[in-house]
N, C-alpha and C positions, 0 to 999 in steps of 0.2 A: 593665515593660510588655512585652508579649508583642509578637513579630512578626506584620506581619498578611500573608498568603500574598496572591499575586498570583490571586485568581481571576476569571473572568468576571460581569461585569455579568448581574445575572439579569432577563429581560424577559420581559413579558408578552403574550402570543399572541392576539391576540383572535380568539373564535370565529367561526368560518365561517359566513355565514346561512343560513337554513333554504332551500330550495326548496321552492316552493310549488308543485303542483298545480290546475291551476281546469279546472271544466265546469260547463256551462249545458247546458240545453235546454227546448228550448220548444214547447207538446203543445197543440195547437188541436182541439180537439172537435166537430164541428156547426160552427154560425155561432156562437153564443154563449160556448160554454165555453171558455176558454183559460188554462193553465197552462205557467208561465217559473219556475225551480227551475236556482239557483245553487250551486257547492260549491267552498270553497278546501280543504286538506288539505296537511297535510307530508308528507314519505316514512315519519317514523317512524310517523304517523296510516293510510298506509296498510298501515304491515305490521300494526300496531293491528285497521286492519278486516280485513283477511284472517286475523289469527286469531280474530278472534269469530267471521266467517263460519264456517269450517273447522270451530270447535270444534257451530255450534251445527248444521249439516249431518252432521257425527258423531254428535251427541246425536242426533239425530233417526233416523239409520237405526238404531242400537242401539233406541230405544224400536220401531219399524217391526218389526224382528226379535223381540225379545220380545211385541209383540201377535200379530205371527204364530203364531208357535210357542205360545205359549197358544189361539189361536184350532185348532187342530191337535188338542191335548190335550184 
C-alpha cells in the first residue's frame, strides 16, 4: 500500500453573482399616448452591447466613405 501525502482538502469556491444593471423609463406623449420600457442587463451583457454598437457604427462610417468617394468618381 502506498503512503498517502498530507495534502489540503480541495474545496469548492462558489461563484460570485452577477450584478445586475436596471433602467426604466417612462415617455408620455400628448394626453394619450404613453410608453414605460424596462431593462435588466449584466456587466458582461454590457460590454456585449457596446461591441455591437461600436462595431455596427464602424460599419457604417466605412460604407458612408465608400459611397462618398464613388459618388466623387
Amino acid at each position: 500500500m502506498m503512503p498517502q501525502a498530507n495534502l489540503p482538502a480541495l474545496t469548492t469556491v462558489p461563484a460570485p453573482a452577477p450584478v445586475y444593471h436596471r433602467g426604466k423609463i417612462a415617455l408620455r406623449i400628448g394626453r394619450r399616448t404613453k410608453l414605460s420600457v424596462g431593462v435588466t442587463v449584466t456587466s458582461q451583457g454590457l460590454l456585449a452591447i457596446g461591441a455591437l454598437v461600436s462595431s455596427i457604427l464602424l460599419s457604417t462610417a466605412v460604407i458612408v466613405s465608400v459611397a462618398v468617394r464613388a459618388d466623387k468618381s
